[in-house]
LOKOLMI-587238 format. One record per residue (C-alpha): residue number from 1; z, x negated, y; residue in one letter. Coordinates in steps of 0.2 Angstrom, whole numbers, plus 5000, padded with zeros to 4 digits. Each point is the difference from the previous one (the first is absolute). Last residue first. Layout:
<recs>
REC   seq      w      u      v   type
REC   NUM      Z      X      Y      A
...
</recs>
This chain:
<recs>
REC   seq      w      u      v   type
REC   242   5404   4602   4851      X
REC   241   4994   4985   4996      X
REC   240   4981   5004   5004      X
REC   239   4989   4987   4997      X
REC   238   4990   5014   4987      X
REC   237   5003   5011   5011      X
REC   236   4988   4988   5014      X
REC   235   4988   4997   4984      X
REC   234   5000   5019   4995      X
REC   233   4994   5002   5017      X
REC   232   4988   4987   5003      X
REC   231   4991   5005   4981      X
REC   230   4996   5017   5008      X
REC   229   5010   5016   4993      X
REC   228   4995   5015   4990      X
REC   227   5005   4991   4983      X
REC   226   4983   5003   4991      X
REC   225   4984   5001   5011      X
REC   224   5010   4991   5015      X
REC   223   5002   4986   4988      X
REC   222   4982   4998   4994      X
REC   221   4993   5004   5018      X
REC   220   5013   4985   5007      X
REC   219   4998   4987   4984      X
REC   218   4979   5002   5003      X
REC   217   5003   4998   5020      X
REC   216   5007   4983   4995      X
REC   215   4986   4992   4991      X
REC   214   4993   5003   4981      X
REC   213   5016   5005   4992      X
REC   212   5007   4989   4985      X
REC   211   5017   4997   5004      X
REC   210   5000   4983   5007      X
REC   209   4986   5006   5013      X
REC   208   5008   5015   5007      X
REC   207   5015   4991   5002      X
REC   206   4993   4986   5009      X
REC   205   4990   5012   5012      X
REC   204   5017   5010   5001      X
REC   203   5012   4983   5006      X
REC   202   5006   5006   5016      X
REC   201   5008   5016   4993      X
REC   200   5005   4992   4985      X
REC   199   4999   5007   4984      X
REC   198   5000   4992   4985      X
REC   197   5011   5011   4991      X
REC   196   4988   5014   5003      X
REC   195   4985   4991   4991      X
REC   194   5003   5001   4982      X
REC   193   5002   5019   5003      X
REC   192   4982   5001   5009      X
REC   191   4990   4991   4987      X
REC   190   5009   5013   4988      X
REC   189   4996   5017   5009      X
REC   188   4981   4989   5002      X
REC   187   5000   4998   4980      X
REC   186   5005   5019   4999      X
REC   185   4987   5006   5011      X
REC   184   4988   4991   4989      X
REC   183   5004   5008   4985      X
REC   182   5001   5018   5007      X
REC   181   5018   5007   4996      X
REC   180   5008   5011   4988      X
REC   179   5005   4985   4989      X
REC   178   4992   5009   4983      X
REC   177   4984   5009   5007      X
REC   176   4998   4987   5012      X
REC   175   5001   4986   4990      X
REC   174   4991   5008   4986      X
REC   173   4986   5005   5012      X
REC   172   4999   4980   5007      X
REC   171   4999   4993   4983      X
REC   170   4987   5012   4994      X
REC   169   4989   4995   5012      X
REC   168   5003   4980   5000      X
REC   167   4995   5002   4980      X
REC   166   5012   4998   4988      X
REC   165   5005   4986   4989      X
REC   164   5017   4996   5007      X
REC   163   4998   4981   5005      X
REC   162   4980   5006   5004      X
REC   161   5011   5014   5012      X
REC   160   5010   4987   5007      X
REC   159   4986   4988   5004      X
REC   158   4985   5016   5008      X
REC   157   5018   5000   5009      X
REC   156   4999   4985   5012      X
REC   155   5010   4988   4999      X
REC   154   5013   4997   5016      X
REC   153   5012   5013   4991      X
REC   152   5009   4986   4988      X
REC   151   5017   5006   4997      X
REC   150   5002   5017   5005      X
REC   149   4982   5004   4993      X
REC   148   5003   4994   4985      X
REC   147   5016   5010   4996      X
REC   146   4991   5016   5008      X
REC   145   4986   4997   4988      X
REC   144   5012   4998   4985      X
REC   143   5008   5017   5004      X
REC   142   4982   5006   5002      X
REC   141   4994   4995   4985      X
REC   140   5017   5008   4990      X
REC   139   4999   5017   5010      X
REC   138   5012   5011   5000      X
REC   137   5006   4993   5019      X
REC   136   5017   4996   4994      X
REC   135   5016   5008   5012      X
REC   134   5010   4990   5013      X
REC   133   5016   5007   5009      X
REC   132   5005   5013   5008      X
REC   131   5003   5019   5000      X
REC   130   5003   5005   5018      X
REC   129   5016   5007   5009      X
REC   128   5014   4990   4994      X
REC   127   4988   4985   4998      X
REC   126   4999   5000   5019      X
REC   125   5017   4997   5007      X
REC   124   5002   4983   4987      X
REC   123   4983   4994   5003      X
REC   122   5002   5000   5022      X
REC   121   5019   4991   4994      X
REC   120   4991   4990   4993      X
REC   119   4985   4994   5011      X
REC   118   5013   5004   5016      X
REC   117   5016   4986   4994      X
REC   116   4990   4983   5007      X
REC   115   4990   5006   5014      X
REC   114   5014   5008   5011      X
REC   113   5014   5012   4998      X
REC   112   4995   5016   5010      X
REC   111   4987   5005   4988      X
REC   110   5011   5003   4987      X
REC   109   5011   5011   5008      X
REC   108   4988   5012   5007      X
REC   107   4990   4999   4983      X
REC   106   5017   5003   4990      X
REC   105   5002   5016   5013      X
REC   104   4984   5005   4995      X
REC   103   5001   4999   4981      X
REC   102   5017   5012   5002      X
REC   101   4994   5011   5011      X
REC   100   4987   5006   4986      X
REC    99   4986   5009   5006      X
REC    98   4980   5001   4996      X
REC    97   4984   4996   5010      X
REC    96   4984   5004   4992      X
REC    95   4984   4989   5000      X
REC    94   4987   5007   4991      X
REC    93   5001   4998   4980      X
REC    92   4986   4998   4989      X
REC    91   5007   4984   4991      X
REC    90   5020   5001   5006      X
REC    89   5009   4995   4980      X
REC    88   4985   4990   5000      X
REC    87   5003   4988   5014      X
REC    86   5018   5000   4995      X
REC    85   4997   4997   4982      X
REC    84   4988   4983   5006      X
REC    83   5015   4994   5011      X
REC    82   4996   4980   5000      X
REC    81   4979   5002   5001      X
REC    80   5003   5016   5011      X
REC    79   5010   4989   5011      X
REC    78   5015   5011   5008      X
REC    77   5000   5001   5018      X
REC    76   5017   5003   5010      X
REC    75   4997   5005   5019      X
REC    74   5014   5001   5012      X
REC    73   4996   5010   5015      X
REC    72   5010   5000   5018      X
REC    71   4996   5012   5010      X
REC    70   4985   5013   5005      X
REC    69   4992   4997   4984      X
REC    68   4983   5000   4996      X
REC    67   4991   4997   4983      X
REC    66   4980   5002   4999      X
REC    65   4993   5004   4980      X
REC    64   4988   4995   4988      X
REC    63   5007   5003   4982      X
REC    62   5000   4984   4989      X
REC    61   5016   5001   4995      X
REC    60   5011   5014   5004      X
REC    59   5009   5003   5016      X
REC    58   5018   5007   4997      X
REC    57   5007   5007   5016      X
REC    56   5019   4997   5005      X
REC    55   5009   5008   5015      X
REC    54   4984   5012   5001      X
REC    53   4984   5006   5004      X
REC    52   4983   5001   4988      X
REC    51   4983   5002   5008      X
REC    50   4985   5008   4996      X
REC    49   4984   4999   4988      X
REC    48   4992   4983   5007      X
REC    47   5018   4993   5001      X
REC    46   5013   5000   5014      X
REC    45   5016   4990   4999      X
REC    44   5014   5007   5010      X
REC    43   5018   4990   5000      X
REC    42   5018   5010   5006      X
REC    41   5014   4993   5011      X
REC    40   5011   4985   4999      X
REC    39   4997   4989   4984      X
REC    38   4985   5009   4997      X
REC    37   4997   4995   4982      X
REC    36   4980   4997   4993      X
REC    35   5000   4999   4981      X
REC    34   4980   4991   4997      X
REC    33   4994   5000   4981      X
REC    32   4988   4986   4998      X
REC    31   4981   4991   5004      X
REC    30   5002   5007   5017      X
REC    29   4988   5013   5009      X
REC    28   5000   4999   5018      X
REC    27   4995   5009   5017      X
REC    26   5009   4990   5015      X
REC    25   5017   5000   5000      X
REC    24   5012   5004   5013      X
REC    23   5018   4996   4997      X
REC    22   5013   5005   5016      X
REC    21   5011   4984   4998      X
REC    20   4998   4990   4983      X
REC    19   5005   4995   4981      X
REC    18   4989   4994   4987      X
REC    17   5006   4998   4982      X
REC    16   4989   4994   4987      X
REC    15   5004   5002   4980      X
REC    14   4988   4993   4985      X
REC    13   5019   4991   4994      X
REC    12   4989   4984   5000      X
REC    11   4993   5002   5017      X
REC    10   5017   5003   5007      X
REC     9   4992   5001   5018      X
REC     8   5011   5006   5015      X
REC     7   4993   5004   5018      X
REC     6   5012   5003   5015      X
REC     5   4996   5008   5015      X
REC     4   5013   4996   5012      X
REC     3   5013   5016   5001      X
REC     2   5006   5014   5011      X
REC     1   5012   5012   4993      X
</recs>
């Protein structure tokens, strides 16, 4: 099997596909629940406390890692934001790989039709191996936070948290303590989803800057740090029709 790389976003659905040849990432933690499917051969992904080997390996959100695959890789990230109960069903997991030939052969299958079928059937092969979907954050304020922030995020938080009546402090602990990320990791994690449909690989500088990042190497660290991948080669997968 020898396929284009392909990129697919279903932004709404929380779910991104990317598909390529011989995958080798650099070190990463996504804002999400990675399931990694060697379509042809096995897929490694080392962490600080070992490594994890198999057809189909589980990544957890937020745990730095390095995937490398020898053939073709399809990737399926789950949102954290869209699959809360996944990211909590894994909390304080490694990676792991797991079987189930049926998932893989949907993954081989899937991958192979093209843009417009892969985000769904990508959901359909993964929800019979993970529990998804959304779950509340227990926390009414940050609920409301989140809301605010999705909306109007160019204000600056001393605003949010005199909307919520707390102090900037305490705002950024419950957000951590209740999304399970730092708060301003998670407005770069966003700031980074709003700009992969935009991506062009001749166009990154204008990328950069309609999304919110100070110049075009800041878009490159801040993907690199969270997908693995520059900005020019999820734009050329991205293009991909495969």
């Amino acid at each position: 099997m020898n396929l284009l790389p392909l990129f697919v976003l279903a932004p709404e659905a929380g779910i991104f596909v990317l598909r390529s040849n011989d995958a080798h990432s650099a070190p990463h933690r996504q804002w999400g629940t990675a399931i990694l499917f060697g379509l042809e051969g096995a897929v490694t992904v080392r962490h600080a406390s070992g490594s994890a080997r198999g057809r189909i390996v589980v990544v957890p959100g937020d745990v730095p890692h390095v995937t490398s695959s020898r053939g073709p890789l399809a990737s399926v990230v789950l949102d954290a934001d869209h699959h809360r109960a996944t990211f909590r069903a894994l909390a304080r997991r490694l990676p792991f790989a797991l079987e189930s030939s049926s998932a893989l052969a949907q993954m081989v299958a899937v991958v192979a039709r093209g843009k417009g079928a892969v985000a769904r059937g990508a959901e359909q092969a993964v929800a019979g191996l993970l529990p998804m979907g959304s779950a509340p954050v227990g926390d009414g304020r940050i609920a409301r936070l989140l809301d605010m922030l999705e909306g109007e995020e160019e204000h600056p938080l001393p605003v949010h948290a005199a909307r919520l009546k707390l102090s900037t402090g305490h705002v950024s602990t419950l957000f951590h303590a209740r999304v399970g990320i730092p708060l301003r990791r998670w407005l770069l994690w966003r700031r980074l989803l709003r700009s992969l449909p935009l991506l062009r690989a001749g166009g990154l500088a204008e990328t950069a800057a309609a999304s919110g990042f100070s110049d075009q190497a800041h878009l490159t660290r801040t993907c690199v740090r969270f997908a693995g991948y520059t900005p020019r080669q999820l734009a050329n997968a991205l293009a991909s029709h495969g």
